[in-house]
N, C-alpha and C positions, 0 to 999 in steps of 0.2 A: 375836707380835702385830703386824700391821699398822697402821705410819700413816697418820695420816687425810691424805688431801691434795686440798690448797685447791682450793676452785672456781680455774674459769677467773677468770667475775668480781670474785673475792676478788682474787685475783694481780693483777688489773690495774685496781683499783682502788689497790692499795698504788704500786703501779708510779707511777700517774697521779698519785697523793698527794707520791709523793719528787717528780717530778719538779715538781709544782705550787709544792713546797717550792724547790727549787733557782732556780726563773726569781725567785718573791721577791727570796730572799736575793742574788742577781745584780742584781736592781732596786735594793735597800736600796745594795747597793757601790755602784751607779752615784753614789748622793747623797755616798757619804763619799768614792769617787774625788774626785770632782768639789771636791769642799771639801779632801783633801790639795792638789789641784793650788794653787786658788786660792791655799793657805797656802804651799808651796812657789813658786808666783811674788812674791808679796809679801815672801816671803824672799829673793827672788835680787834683787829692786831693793834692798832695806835694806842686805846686805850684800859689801862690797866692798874692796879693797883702799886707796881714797881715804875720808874724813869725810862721804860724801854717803850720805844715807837718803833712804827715800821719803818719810819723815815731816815733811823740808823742803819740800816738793811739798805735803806738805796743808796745810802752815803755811802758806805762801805763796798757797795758792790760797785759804782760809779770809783772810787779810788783804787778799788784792786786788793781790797783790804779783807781780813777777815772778822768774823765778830766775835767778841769777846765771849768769855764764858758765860758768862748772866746772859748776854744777851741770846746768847743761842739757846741757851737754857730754855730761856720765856718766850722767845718767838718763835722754834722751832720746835721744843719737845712742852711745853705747856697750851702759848697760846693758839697755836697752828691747829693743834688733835682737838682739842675745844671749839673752834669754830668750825673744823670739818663735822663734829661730832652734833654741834648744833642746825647745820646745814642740812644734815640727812634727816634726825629728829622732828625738825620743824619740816618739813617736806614729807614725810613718813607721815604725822597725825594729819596733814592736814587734807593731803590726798585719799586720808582713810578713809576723814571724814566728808568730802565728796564725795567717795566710794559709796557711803553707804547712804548718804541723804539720799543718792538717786535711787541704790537697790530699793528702800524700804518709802519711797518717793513720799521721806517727810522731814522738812526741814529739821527739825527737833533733832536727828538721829545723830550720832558720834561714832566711832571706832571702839565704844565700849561696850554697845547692844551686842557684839559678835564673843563675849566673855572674855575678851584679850584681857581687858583692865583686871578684871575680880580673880580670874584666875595666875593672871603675874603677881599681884598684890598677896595673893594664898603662897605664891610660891615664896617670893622672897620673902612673906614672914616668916615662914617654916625655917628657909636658911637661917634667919637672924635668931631666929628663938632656938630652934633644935640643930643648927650646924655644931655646936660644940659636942653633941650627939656621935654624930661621926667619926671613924675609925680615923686613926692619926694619920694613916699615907694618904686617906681618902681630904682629909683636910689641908694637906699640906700640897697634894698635888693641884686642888684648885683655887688655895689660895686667896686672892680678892676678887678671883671670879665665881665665888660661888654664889650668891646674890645674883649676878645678872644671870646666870645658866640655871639658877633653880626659877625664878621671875619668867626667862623665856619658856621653859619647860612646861609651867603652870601654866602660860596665858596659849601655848598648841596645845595641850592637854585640854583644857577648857573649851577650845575651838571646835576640836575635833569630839568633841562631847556633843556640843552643840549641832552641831552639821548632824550628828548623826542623832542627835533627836528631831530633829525638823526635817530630816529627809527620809521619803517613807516610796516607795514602784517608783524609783528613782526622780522623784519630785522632791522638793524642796520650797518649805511652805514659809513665806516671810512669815503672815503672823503668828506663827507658833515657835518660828525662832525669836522675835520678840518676846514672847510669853516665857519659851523656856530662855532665855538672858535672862529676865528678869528673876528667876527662881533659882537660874545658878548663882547671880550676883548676891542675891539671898544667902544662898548658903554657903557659897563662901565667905560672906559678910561674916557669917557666923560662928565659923570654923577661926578664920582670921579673931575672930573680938574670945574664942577661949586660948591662941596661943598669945593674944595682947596681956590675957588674964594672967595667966601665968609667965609672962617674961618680967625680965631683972629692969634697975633701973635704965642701966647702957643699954640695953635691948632697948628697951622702948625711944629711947633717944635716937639711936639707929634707926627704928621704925619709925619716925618722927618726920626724920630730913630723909628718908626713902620714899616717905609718901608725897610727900614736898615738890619732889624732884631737882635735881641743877644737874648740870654737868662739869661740874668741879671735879668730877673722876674720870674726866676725859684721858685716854692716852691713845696712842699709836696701835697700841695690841686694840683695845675694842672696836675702835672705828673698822680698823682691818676683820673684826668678826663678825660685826652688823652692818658694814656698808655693805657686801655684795648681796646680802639678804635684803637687805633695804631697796637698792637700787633695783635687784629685778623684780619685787613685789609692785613698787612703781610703775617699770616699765609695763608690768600687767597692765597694770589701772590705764595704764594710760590708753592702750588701745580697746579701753571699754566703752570710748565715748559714744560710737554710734550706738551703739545695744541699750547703754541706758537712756541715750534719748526717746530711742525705742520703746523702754520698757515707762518712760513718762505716759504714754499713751496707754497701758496695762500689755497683761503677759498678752491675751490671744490676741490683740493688735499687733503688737512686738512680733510673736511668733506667724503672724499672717505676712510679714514685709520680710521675711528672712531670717529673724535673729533666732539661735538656740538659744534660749533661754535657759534654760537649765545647766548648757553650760556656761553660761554668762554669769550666772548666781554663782558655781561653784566656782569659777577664776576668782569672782572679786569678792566672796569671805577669805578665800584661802591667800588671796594678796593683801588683802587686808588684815588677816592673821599672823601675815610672816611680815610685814610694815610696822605695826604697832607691838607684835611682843617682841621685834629687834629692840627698837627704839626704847619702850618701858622699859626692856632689861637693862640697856646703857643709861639712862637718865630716870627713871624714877618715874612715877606719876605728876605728870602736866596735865594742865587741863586747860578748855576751852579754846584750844589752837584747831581742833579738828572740828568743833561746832562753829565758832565765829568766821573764818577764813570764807568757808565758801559760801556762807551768808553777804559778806561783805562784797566778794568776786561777782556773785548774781546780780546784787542794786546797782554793779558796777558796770555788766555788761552783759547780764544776760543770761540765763540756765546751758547752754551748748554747754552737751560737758564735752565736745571736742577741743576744745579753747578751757574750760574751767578748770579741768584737771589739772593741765600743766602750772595754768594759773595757780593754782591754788599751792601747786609743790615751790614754784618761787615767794609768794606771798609767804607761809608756813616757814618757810624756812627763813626769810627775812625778820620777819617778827619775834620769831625764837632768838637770833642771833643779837637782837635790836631788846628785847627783852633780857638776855642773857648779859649784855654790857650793864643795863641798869641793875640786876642782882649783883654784879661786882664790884661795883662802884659807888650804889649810892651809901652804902657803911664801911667803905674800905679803910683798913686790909681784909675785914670781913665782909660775908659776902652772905645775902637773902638765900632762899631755896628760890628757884626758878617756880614753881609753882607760885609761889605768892605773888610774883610778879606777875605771872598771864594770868591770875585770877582779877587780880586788881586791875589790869587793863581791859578784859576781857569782859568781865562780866558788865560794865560801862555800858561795853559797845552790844552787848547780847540784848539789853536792857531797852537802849533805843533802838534796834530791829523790831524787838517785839511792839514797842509801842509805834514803832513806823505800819507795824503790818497790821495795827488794830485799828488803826489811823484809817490804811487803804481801804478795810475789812468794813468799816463802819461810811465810808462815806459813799 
């Protein structure tokens, strides 16, 4: 006996129906993103390793009052530029890294196949090991920014390395930018592990909690130097969502329904290059904010990265923020590197994707 098999339009109307289902449920997250975030900031001002709440801040402003010096101290020049600071960072890796799972259309990919990571990591060793190298006005003019401005410098250096080995009669070829990432990360690995060779004890300690990451060096001057880099690299990504659902289907598909591809590639390295070496430069090496995010957003509602993007810049930013309380907290008045934190959560949850997806893979 022969099964009966569905119309055309039967099929694609169910098709139409899930997928009508999925942009929803993506919209609905948007509202409950957006309200975790707000509640995870209002968490990161309340709690701290001093007596100071937010809830002195509405007492006071409710009486007419002003607030003490401590308190203005900690809620307005400490903990204020740390949560903005963690807001943009966690929103930065994690947008990268939906940036680039869709470019290189493989789950697996991060914000660090584009060499942002190896080559900030190059730069800010070089600061820590050979900045005392440097001419006195040269040191004294940049002061405690020189780490984040040699880091940012390394990881567009790196980029623009990259881009222009992978791009050849103005194409640009994912797998050979995967292959050359790989070989730069390489050699910066290498260059990196002779200035580790030769640095002092302090140096390496330095090196230590840079690679760590936290943003316990938050202040008002860096945010004001990597948010507006941050926020329009963002806004790039963000209007990339038709192209790369586009380019789910491969380039000459993509390129047959409209999309420039090619310049769809170059907006989203180059937004994702000025995203992540803002962010590396102000916080240091984190990890796994930009590969688990939008793994989790997808089981949640779907690959659309017209909905995922954004998704993904509140979630990142929420979990950084939500991470960054428990590196302060749980040894207070000292405080973990932020790295150890999202590794330890992170790598959990990276752990059961994969084995969800060997799960689906196998049955």
């Amino acid at each position: 006996m022969t099964a009966a098999v569905k119309p055309v339009s039967a099929v694609l109307d169910t098709e139409m129906h899930v997928a009508a289902g999925r942009l929803t449920r993506a919209r609905r997250l948007h509202w409950l993103l957006a309200a975790a975030l707000v509640a995870a900031c209002l968490l990161s001002l309340q709690i701290g390793a001093t007596d100071v709440r937010i809830t002195h801040l509405v007492a006071a402003l409710a009486r007419g009052e002003a607030l003490s010096q401590m308190e203005r101290v900690v809620l307005l020049d400490i903990r204020l530029p740390r949560l903005a600071m963690g807001v943009l960072v966690g929103a930065a890796l994690a947008v990268s890294g939906a940036v680039m799972q869709g470019l290189f259309r493989n789950p697996l990919a991060d914000p660090g196949i584009v060499g942002v990571g190896a080559g900030a990591g190059l730069g800010a060793i070089l600061a820590i090991v050979l900045g005392g190298l440097l001419p006195a006005w040269v040191a004294a003019s940049a002061g405690n920014q020189l780490v984040p401005v040699a880091a940012f410098v390394g990881g567009w250096g790196s980029t623009i390395l990259l881009y222009r080995v992978s791009t050849s009669g103005g194409h640009t070829s994912v797998a050979t930018m995967l292959l050359a990432g790989i070989a730069l990360g390489a050699l910066a690995g290498a260059l990196s592990g002779i200035l580790v060779y030769i640095a002092d004890d302090q140096q390496l300690r330095d090196l230590t909690f840079w690679g760590l990451g936290s943003l316990a060096g938050a202040s008002w001057t860096k945010v004001l130097a990597a948010g507006p880099m941050i926020l329009a690299a963002i806004a790039a990504a963000l209007m990339l969502g038709r192209g790369l659902n586009g380019l789910a289907l491969g380039e000459a598909t993509a390129a047959h329904i409209g999309i420039d591809v090619q310049r769809m590639k170059s907006i989203a390295i180059l937004a994702v290059a000025a995203a992540t070496g803002a962010a590396v430069a102000v916080s240091g090496g984190i990890g796994f904010v930009g590969i688990v995010v939008p793994h989790l957003l997808r089981l949640a509602s779907g690959p659309d990265h017209r909905t995922l993007l954004l998704n993904s810049a509140l979630l990142g930013a929420t979990l950084l923020i939500l991470a960054d309380v428990i590196a302060r907290t749980v040894i207070a008045p000292a405080e973990l590197p932020i790295g150890i934190v999202t590794a330890v959560l992170g790598a959990p949850v990276f752990l059961w994707i994969l084995i969800k997806r060997r799960g689906v893979a196998l049955s």
